[in-house]
C-alpha positions as CSV (number, residue, x, y, z in Angstrom):
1,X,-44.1,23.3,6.9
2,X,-42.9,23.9,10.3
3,X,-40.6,26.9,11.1
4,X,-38.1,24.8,12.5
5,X,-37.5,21.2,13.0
6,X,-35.0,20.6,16.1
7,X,-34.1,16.9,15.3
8,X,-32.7,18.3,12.0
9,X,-31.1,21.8,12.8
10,X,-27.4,21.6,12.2
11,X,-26.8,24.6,14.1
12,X,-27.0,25.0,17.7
13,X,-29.2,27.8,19.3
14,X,-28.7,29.9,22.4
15,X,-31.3,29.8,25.3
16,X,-32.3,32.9,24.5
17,X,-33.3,32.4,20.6
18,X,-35.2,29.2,22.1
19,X,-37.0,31.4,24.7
20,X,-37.6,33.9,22.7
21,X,-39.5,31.6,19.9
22,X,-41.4,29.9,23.1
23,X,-42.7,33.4,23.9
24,X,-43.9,34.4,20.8
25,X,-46.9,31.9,21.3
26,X,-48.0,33.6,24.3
27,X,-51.0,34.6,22.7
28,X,-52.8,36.3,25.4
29,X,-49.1,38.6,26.8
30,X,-49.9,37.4,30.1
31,X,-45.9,36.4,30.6
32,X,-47.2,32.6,31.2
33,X,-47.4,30.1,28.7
34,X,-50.0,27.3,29.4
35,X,-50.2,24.2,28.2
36,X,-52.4,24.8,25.0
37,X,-49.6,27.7,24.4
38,X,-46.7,25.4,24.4
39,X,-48.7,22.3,22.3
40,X,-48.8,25.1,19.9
41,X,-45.4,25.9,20.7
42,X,-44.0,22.3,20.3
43,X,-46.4,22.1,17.0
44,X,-44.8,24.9,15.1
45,X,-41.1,23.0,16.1
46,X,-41.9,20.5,14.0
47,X,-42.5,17.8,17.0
48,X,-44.7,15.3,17.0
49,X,-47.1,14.3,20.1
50,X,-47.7,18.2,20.9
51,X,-50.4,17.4,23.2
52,X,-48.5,14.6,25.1
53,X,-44.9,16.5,25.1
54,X,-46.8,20.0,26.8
55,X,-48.0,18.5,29.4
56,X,-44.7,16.2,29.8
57,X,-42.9,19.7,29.9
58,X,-45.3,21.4,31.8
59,X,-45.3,18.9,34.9
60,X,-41.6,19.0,34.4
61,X,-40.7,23.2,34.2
62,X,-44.2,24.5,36.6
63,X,-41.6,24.5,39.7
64,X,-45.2,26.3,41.7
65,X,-47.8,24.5,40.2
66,X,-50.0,26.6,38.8
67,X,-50.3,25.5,35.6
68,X,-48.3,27.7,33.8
69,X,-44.9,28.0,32.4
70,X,-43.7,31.5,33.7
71,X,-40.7,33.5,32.9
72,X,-38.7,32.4,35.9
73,X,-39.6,28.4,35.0
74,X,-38.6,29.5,31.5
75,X,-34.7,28.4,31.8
76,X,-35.6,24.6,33.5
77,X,-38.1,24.3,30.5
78,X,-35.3,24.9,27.7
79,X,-33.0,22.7,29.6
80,X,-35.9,20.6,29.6
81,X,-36.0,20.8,26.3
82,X,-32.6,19.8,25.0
83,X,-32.2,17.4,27.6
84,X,-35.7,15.1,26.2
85,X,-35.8,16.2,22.7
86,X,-32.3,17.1,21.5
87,X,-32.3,20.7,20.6
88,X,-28.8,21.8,20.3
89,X,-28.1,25.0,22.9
90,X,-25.3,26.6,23.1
């Protein structure tokens, strides 16, 4: 059962609470979360098409291009986010 499903949360959530869940599957601490990372990320949400939606995100949010999903590209991928998939940020 997934921890969360966004479609179906009633409450809304701050960026923070949404950053914070993204950066608890930054498995390896490296501050970065790649595109296996977020698939994970996205999986444990509740959304379907992981795969498709990472790498959706990830050519959206990598403002430099290397790949990854820092801390600094963190806020455009939560806007992201909400903006495609209708999480509810308050």
């Amino acid at each position: 059962m997934p921890l969360w499903t966004p479609k179906s949360s009633s409450f809304p959530l701050s960026e923070e609470q949404v950053k914070g869940f993204l950066s608890r599957y930054d498995t390896n601490r490296d501050g970065r979360l790649s595109k296996d990372e977020l698939k994970r990320a996205f999986r444990g949400m509740g959304l379907r098409f992981s795969g498709w939606r990472a790498g959706r995100a990830l050519r959206h949010a990598d403002a430099n291009g290397d790949h990854f999903i820092s801390e600094d590209e963190l806020n455009e991928l939560v806007k992201y986010a909400h903006r495609k998939w209708g999480f509810r940020i308050n």
